[in-house]
C-alpha positions in Angstrom: 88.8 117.1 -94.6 87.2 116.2 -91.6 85.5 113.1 -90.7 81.8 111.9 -89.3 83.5 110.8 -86.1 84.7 114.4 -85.8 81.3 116.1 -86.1 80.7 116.4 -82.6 77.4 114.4 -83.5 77.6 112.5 -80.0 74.5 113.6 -78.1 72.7 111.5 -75.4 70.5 108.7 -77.2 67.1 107.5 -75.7 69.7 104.3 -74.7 70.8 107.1 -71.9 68.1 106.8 -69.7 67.8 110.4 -70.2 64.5 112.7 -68.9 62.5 112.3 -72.7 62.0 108.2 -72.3 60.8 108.2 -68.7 57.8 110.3 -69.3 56.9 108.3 -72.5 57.1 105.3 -70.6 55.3 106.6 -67.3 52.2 107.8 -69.7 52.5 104.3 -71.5 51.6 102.9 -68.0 49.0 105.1 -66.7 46.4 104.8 -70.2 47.5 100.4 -69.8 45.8 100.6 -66.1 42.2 102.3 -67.5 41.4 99.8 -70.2 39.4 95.9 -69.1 40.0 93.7 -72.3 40.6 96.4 -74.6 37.6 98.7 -73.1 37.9 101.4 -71.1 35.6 101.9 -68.0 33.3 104.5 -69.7 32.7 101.7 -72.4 32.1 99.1 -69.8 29.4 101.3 -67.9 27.6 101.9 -71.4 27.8 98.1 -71.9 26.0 97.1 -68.0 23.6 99.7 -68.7 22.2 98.3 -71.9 22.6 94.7 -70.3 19.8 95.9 -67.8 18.1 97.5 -69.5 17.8 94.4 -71.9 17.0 92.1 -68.5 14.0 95.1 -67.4 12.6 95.3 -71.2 12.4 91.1 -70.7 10.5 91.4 -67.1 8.6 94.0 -68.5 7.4 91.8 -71.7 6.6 88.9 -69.5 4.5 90.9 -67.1 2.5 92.2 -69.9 1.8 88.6 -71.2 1.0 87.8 -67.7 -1.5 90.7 -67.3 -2.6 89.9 -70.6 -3.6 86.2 -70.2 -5.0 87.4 -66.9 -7.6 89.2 -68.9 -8.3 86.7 -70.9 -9.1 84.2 -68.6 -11.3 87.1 -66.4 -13.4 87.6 -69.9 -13.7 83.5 -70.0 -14.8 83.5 -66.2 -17.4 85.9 -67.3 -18.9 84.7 -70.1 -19.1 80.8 -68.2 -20.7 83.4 -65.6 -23.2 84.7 -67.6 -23.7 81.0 -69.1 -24.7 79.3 -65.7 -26.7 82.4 -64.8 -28.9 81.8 -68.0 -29.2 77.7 -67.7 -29.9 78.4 -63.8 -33.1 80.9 -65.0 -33.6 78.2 -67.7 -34.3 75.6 -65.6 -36.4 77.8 -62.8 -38.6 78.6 -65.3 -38.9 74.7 -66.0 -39.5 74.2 -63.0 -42.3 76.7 -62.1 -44.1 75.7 -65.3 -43.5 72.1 -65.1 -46.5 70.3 -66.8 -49.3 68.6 -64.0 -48.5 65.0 -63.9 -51.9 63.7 -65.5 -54.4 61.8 -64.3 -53.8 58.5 -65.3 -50.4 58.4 -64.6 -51.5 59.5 -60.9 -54.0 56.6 -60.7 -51.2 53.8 -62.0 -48.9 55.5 -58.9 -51.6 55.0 -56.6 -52.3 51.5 -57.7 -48.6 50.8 -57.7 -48.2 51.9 -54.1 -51.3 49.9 -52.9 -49.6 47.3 -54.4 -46.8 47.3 -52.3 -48.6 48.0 -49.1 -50.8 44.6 -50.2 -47.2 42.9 -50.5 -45.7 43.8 -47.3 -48.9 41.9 -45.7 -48.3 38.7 -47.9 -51.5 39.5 -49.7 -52.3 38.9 -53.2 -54.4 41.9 -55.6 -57.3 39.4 -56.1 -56.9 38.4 -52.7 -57.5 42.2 -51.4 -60.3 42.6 -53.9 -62.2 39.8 -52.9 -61.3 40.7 -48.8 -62.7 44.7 -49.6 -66.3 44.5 -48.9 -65.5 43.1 -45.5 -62.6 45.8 -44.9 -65.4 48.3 -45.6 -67.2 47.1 -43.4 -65.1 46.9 -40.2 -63.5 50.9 -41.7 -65.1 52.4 -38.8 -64.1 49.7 -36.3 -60.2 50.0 -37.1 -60.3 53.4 -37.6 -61.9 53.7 -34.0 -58.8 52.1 -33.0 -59.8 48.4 -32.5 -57.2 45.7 -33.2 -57.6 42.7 -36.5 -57.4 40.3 -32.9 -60.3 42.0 -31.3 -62.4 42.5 -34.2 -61.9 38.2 -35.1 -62.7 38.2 -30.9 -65.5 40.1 -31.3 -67.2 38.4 -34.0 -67.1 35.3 -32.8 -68.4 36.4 -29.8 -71.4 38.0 -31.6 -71.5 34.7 -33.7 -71.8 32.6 -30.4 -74.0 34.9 -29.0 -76.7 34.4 -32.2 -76.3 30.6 -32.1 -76.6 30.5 -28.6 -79.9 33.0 -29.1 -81.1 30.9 -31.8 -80.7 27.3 -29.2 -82.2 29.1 -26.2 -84.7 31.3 -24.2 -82.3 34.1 -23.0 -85.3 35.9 -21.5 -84.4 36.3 -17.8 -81.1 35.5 -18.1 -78.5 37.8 -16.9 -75.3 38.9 -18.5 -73.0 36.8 -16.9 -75.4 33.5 -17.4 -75.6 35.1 -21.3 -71.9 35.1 -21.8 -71.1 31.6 -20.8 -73.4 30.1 -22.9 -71.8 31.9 -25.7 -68.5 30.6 -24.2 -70.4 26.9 -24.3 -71.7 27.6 -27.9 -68.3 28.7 -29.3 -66.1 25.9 -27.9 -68.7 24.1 -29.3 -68.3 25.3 -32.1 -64.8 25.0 -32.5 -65.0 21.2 -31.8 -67.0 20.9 -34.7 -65.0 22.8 -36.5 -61.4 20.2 -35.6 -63.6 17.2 -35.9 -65.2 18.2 -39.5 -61.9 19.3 -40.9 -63.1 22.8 -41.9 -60.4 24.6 -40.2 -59.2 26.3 -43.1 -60.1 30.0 -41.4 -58.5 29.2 -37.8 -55.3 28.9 -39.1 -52.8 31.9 -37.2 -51.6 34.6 -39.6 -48.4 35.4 -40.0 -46.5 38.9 -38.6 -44.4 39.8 -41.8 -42.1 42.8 -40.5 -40.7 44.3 -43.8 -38.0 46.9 -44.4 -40.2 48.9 -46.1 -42.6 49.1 -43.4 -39.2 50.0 -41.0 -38.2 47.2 -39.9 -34.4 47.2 -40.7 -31.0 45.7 -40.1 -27.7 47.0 -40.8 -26.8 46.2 -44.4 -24.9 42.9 -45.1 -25.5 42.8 -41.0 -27.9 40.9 -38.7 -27.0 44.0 -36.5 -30.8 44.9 -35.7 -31.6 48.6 -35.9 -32.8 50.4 -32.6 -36.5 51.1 -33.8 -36.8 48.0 -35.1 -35.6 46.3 -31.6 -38.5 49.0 -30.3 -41.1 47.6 -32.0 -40.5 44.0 -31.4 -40.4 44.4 -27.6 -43.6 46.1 -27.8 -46.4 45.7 -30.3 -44.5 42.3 -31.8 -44.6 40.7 -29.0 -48.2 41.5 -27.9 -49.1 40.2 -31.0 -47.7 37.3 -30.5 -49.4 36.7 -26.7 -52.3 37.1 -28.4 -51.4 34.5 -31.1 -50.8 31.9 -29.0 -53.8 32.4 -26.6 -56.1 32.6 -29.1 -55.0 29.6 -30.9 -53.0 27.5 -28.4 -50.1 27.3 -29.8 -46.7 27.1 -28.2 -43.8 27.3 -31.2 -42.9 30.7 -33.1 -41.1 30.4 -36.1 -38.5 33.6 -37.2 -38.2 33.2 -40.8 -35.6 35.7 -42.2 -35.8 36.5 -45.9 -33.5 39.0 -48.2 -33.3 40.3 -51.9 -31.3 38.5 -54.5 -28.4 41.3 -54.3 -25.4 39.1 -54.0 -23.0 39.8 -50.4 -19.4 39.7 -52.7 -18.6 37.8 -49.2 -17.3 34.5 -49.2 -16.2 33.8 -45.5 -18.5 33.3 -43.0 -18.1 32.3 -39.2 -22.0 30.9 -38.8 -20.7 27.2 -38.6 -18.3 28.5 -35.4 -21.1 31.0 -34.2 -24.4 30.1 -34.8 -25.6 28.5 -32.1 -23.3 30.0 -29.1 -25.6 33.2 -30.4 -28.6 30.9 -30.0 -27.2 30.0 -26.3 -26.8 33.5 -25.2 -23.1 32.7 -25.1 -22.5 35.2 -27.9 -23.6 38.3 -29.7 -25.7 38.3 -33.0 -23.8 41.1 -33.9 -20.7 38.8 -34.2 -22.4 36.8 -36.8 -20.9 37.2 -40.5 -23.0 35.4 -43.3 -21.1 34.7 -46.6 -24.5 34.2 -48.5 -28.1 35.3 -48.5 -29.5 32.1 -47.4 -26.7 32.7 -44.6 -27.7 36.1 -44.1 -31.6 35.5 -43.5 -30.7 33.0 -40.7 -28.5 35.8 -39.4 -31.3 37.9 -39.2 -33.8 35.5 -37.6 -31.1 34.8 -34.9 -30.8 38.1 -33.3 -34.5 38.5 -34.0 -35.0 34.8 -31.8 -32.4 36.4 -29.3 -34.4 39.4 -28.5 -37.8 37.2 -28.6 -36.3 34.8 -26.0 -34.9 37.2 -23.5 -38.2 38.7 -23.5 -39.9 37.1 -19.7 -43.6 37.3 -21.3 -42.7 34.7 -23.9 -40.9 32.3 -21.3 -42.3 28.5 -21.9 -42.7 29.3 -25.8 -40.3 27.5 -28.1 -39.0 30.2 -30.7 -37.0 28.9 -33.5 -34.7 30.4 -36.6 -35.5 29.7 -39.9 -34.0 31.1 -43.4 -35.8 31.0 -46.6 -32.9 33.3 -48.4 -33.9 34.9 -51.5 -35.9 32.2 -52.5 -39.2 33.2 -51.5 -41.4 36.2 -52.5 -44.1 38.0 -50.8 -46.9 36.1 -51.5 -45.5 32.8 -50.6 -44.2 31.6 -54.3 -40.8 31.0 -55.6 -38.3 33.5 -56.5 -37.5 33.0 -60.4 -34.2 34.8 -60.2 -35.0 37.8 -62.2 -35.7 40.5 -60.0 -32.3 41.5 -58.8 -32.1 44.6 -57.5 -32.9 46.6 -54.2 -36.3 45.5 -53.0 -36.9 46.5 -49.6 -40.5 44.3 -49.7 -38.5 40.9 -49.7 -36.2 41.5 -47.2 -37.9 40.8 -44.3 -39.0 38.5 -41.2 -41.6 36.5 -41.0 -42.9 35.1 -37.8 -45.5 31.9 -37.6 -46.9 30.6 -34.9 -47.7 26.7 -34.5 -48.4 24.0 -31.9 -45.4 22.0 -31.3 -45.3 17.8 -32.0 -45.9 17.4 -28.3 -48.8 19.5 -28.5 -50.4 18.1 -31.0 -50.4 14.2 -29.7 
């Protein structure tokens, strides 16, 4: 009987290393090297593709919402467009058919704007009224051009002339023998006048330079504005020659005034500076009130300074004054309700007087 071992079952085994296991094993190797965590590249390519064209459908979809809230916001622009359009022909029309102001209300601005031109002058309503038949009267001579001083020259002179007339002969007489007993009859008159007591109409009047009439400073400032330093060399002081020739006077008072608006300021250097500006040894411009009442003398400073430097006033006495805020046109007290911007009180003043000396 013959055995397994004797078969002649021995063959070569995969064990052998024979030509069957390499090939497996070499294929094995090959199909490892094409596969990326269990993918293989064709996968992977499907996979990036999708991923962009997730990542375009994204930028596509926020574009869109972009371009759409675009639109929106055009259509809003429009319609706000066509909005303005129709308030802007809304309020043409209002304004090429605006109702006439009536008549009345017309004559109350008048009246209020005569007002304030009677209040820049220092004079009262009632005192205008009872002043306007003698303003008619002399119309034609101011608006010839002939000054308030020449008129009051003139008719004196025309009264001296009818006293004198009514004393003497003047047939024969010449002109120049004519006006110096005129001369003679008003001093004469004027003597009377002083020793009676009844010198109520030869008292000076008083220059009352405004900023509403343009007479301005800087604001908070005693910093005088050019125009204003303009006018003050020129017609101010010419008025004020003739002041003090007509009545013999030799002391000018600046008086500055202001509004009740409070400065918000509490430091001011008018203790230090004051009177160096008064000496010439300083600017007014350097002056810095705290206060109103500090402010007004501010103002009548620089207005002195220019005064004095002026050679036709040279001998006069000119002095600063400040009234503050407590003095209104018109010459009464302030009563501390009228707080705003009013150009009519702030101001200077300037009165003319005979000095102590003078007056002995």
């Amino acid at each position: 009987m013959m055995r397994r071992s004797d078969a002649g079952f021995s063959h070569s085994g995969p064990s052998d290393g024979g030509p069957s296991d390499g090939g497996v094993r070499g294929n094995a190797a090959s199909y490892r090297r094409g596969i990326v965590l269990g993918l293989t590249m064709a996968e992977i390519m499907l996979l990036l593709v999708f991923c962009l064209i997730i990542v375009a459908s994204a930028v596509f979809a926020r574009d869109a919402r972009t371009i759409a809230r675009m639109r929106d916001d055009l259509a809003e622009a429009r319609v706000e467009r066509e909005r303005l359009l129709a308030e802007a022909q809304v309020m043409t029309q209002m304004l090429n058919t605006r109702p006439e102001i009536p008549a009345d209300w017309q004559e109350v601005t008048r009246a209020a704007a005569a007002g304030r031109q009677f209040a820049q002058t220092g004079l009262t309503v009632s005192e205008a009224a009872r002043a306007a038949p003698y303003w008619q009267a002399l119309a034609p001579a101011a608006e010839a051009g002939t000054s308030p001083a020449a008129m009051v020259g003139q008719l004196a002179e025309a009264a001296a002339l009818d006293a004198a007339r009514a004393a003497h002969d003047l047939t024969g007489m010449t002109p120049d023998e004519m006006a110096s007993l005129a001369a003679e009859a008003r001093a004469a008159r004027t003597a009377a006048a002083e020793r009676s007591g009844d010198g109520e109409h030869r008292w000076p009047p008083i220059i009352n330079l405004s900023e509403a009439g343009g007479y301005s400073f800087a604001i908070g400032s005693a910093r005088i504005a050019p125009d204003f330093q303009a006018m003050l060399q020129g017609d101010v002081v010419k008025q004020l020659l003739d002041l003090t020739s007509r009545y013999r006077v030799d002391v000018i008072e600046v008086i500055g005034h202001t509004d009740e608006q409070t400065m918000g300021r509490g430091v001011s250097n008018l203790d230090r500076m004051l009177l160096p500006v008064l000496q010439a040894r300083a600017q007014p411009g350097q002056l810095q009130p705290g206060d109103n009442a500090g402010l007004g003398m501010a103002r009548a400073a620089s207005v002195v300074d220019i005064l004095k430097a002026d050679p036709r006033l040279k001998g006069l006495t000119i002095l600063p004054l400040s009234a503050g805020q407590a003095i209104m046109p018109g010459d009464h007290l302030a009563d501390g309700t009228s707080t705003g911007d009013v150009k009519e009180r702030r101001r200077i003043e300037i009165r003319v007087r005979r000095s102590t000396a003078m007056e002995g």
